[in-house]
C-alpha positions in Angstrom: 0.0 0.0 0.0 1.6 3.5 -0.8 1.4 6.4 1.5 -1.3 8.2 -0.2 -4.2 5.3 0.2 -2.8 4.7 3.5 -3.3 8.7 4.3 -6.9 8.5 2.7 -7.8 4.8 4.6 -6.7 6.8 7.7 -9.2 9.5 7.5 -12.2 7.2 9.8 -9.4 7.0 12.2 -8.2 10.7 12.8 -12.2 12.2 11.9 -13.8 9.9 14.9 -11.0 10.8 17.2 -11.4 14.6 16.4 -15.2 14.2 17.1 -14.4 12.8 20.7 -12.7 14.0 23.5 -9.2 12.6 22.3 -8.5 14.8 19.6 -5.5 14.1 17.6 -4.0 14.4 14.1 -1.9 12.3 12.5 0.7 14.5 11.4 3.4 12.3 9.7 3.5 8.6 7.7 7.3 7.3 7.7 8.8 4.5 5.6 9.6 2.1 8.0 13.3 0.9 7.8 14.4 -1.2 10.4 13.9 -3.9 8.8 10.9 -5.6 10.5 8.3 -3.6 8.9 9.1 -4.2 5.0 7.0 -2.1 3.0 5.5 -0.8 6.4 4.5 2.8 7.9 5.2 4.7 11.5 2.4 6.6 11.9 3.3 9.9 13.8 0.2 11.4 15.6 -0.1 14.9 17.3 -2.1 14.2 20.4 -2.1 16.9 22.9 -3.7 14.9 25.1 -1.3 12.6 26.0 1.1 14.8 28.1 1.7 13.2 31.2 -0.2 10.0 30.6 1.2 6.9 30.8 2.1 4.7 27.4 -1.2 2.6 28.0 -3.2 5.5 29.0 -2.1 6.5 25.1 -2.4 3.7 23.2 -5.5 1.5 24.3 -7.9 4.2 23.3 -5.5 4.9 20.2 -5.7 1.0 19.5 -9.0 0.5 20.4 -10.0 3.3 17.8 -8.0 2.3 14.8 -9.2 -1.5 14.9 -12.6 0.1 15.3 -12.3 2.3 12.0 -9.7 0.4 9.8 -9.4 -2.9 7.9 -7.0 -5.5 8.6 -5.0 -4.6 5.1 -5.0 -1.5 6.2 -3.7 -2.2 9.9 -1.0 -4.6 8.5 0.2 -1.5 6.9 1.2 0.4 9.8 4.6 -0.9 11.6 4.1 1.5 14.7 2.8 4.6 15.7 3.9 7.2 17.7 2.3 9.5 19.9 3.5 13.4 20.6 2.1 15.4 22.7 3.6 18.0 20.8 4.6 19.2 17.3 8.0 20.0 18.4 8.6 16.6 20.2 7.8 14.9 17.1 10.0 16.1 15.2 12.8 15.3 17.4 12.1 12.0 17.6 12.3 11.9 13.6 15.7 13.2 13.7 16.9 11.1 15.8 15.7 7.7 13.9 17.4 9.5 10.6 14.0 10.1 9.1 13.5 13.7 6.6 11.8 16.0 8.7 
């Protein structure tokens, strides 16, 4: 899947979030090149929210919400996502895994 239809299969996922109280964007799709996630996307999401929560606090709703508005083609397409609680922060954590910011 190329980064465009996995930026348009997204959309469920990022316009149900925005209509709840977890509002979040997801701000970035990386090519994933460790080497465990051939052909694979991080999926960088802006969530303001999540200062000062804990990593399940995070992701069970974040997990919870993408199985609930995504296909299983569409999940085996994402590698990993991570959560920001701020624009800044996620760029930093770009830079330092070598990524183009």
């Amino acid at each position: 899947m190329d980064r465009s239809e996995l930026k348009q299969r997204l959309r469920a996922f990022e316009q149900v979030g925005q209509s709840g109280n977890r509002l979040f964007q997801v701000v970035r799709l990386d090519d994933d090149t460790s080497g465990f996630g051939n052909g694979t996307y991080i999926v960088r999401i802006l969530a303001p929210w999540a200062s000062g929560k804990s990593f399940d606090e995070i992701m069970d709703p974040l997990l919870e919400l993408l199985w609930q508005t995504t296909d299983p083609e569409t999940r085996g397409a994402i590698s990993s996502l991570r959560v920001s609680a701020n624009e800044a922060d996620a760029d930093v954590f770009a830079r330092s895994e070598g990524l183009n910011v």
